[in-house]
N, C-alpha and C positions, 0 to 999 in steps of 0.2 A: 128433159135430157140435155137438151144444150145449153153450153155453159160449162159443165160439169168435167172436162178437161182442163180447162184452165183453173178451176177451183182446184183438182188435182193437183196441179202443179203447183199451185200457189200454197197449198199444205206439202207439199215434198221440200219447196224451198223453205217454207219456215220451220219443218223439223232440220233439213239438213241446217239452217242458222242457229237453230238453240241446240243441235247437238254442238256443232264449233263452239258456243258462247260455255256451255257445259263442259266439253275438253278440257277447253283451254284454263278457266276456273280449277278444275282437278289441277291440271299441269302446274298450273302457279302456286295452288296449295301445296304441293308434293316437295317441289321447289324448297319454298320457305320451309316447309316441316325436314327436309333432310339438315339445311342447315341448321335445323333447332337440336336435330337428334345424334347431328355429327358432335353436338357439343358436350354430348353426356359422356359420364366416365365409362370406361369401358366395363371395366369391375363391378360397375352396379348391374341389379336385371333387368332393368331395363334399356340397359346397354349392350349387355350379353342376346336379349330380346332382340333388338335392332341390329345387330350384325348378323344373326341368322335369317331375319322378316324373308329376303329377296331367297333364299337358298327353299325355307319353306313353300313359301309363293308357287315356286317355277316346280316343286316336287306335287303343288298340290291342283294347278294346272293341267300336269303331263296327268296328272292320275285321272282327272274329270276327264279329258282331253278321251286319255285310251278306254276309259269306261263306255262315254258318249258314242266311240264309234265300235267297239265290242257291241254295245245294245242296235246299233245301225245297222253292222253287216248281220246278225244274229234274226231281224226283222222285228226284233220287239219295239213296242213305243216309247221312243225316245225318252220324255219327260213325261 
């Protein structure tokens, strides 16, 4: 058994370091891909596509969002 604290810790810091290096990855992709997708016609679909992406996103969010917690206060199992 001893020992087994500090091994703890030393696996909390390396996920807490490969979730940052995971982040920040996304971030930077995200980055570069809006400037890739800010360049499309707006007219095409996939342009039309991209100007709603974020409207969608945050509609399909709130929806998980109020489902997850309807199924919480209700007491059923969550997932």
């Amino acid at each position: 058994m001893a020992g087994r604290a500090a091994f703890g810790i030393v696996l909390v810091v390396a996920f807490g370091l490969g979730m940052a290096i995971v982040l920040g990855g996304v971030g930077a992709a995200m980055v570069l891909a809006r400037e890739r997708l800010e360049r499309l016609p707006t007219n095409s679909a996939l342009g039309r596509l991209t100007a709603q992406a974020p409207l969608v996103a945050s509609i399909a969010v709130l929806g998980i969002g109020l489902w997850l917690t309807v199924q919480a206060i209700g007491g059923a199992t969550v997932l």
